[in-house]
N, C-alpha and C positions, 0 to 999 in steps of 0.2 A: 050738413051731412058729414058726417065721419070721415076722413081720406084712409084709403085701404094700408094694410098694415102687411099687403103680401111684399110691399117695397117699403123699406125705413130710410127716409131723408130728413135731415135736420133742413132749417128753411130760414134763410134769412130773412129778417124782417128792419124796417128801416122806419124807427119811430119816430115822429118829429120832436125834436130836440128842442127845449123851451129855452133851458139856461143851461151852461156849461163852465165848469170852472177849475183847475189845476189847483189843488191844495198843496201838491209837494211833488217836488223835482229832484228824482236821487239818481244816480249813476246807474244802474240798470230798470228801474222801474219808478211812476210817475203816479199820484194819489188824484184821482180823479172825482168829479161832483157833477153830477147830470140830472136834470128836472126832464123828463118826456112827460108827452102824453099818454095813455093808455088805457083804452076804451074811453070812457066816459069822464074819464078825471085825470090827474096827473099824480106822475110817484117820482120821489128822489131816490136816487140811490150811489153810492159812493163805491168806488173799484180800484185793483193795480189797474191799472195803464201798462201794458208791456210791448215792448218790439214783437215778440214772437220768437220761436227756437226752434232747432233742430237735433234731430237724434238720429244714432246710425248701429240698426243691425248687424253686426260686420260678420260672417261666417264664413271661416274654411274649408276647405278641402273634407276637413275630416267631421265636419260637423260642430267645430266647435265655434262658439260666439266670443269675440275681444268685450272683456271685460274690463273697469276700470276701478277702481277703492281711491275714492276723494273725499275728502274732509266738507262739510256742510254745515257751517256754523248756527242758520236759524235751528235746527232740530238735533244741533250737538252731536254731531254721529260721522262716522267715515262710511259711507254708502256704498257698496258695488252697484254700479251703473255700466250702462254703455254710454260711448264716445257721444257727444251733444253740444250744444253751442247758443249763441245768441242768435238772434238776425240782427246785426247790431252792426252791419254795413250797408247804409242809404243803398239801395237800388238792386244789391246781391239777390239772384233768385234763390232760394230754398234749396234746390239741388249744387248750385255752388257753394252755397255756406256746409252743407253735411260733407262735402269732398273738401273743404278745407280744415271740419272742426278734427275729420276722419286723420288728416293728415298731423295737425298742428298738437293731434292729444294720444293718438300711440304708432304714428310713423307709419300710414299704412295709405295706400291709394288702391283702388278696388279699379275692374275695367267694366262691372257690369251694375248698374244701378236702378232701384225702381222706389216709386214709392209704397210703402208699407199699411201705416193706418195711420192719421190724423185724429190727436185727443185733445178739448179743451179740459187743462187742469183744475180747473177751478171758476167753472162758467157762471157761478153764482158772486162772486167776488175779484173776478178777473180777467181780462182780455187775453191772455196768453192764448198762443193756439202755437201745440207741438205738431210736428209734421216728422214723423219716424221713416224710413231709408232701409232699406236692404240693399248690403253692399257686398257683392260676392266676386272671387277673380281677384284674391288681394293681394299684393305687392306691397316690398315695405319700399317708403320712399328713401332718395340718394344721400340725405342727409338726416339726420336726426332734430326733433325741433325744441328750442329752447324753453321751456317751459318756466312759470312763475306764480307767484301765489298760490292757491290752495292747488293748482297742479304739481309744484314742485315737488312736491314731495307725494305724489298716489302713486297706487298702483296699479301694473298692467298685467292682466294673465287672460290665457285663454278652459272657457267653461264648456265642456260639452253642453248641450241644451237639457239633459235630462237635468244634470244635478240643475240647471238656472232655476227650473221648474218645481224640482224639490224645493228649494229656497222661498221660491213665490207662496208655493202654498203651504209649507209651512210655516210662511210670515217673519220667514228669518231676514229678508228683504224689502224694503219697503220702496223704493224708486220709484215713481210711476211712469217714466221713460222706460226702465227695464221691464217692469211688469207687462203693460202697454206692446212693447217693443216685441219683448220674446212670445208671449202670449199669440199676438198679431202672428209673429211670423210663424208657430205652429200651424194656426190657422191658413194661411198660406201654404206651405208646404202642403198639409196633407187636400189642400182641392187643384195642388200643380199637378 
């Protein structure tokens, strides 16, 4: 029988795993080879391996969202995003990695934090699972933080939400953190 669709939950499912194998071990992501079962027979299928990430809504006083322009070398483009990060410290919960990506990428500590919407980017081809933050009550921090590689050189501004919006849908954006991100918190906002 059907399960009702007046509630939508995704459902983890735990296949049993035949063979397993690491084809490739790179500094942020890992090429994985997994044999399961499933129903009646077995299927191979090959994936990133990733830690997992964070993103952070950050909105002012006045409405507007911290925005970020970083260089993106797989798709050759400088991308306005918002602030995000790895989970790429053993044990960090989610809510401390976004309060530290929040600080460490445009100098800002928020006092009031929630979570947003959770999106896998690429659940056909990868384990990543983003976990988005609304961060409001922001404060810059006491010092400023030293940035390097492709952060060294981005930029920070702040967007009201309309224009983000305009950008979304007219595909002048492509981020799927910001998209995701600002989208979500419309959605939000207008059932607070």
């Amino acid at each position: 029988m059907p399960e009702s669709l007046s509630v939508l939950r995704d459902t983890a499912v735990d296949k049993p795993i035949i063979h397993a194998e690491r084809i490739f071990d790179g500094a942020i992501f890992t090429l994985e080879r997994e044999t399961f079962e499933y129903n009646s027979g077995q299927l191979t299928r090959e994936f990133l391996g990733h830690p997992g990430a964070v993103a952070i809504v950050a909105v002012d006083a006045d409405e507007r969202i911290v925005v970020i322009k970083q260089y993106r070398h797989p798709v050759r483009k400088r991308m306005w995003e918002i602030p995000a990060g790895l989970l790429d410290i053993v044990g960090e919960e989610p809510l401390d990695a976004a309060k530290r990506e929040l600080a460490e990428e445009v100098d800002l500590t928020a006092d009031t934090w929630q979570p947003l919407v959770t999106i896998n980017n690429s659940p056909g081809g990868s384990s990543e699972q983003l976990q988005v933050f609304l961060a409001t009550d922001l404060h810059p921090t006491a010092t400023p933080f030293d940035r390097e590689a492709e952060e060294s050189d981005m930029q920070v501004g702040w967007a009201p939400v309309d224009v983000i919006v305009d950008a979304i849908l007219a595909r002048r954006v492509g981020n799927p953190s910001l998209i995701a991100g600002v989208l979500g918190y419309l959605a939000w906002r207008s059932r607070s």
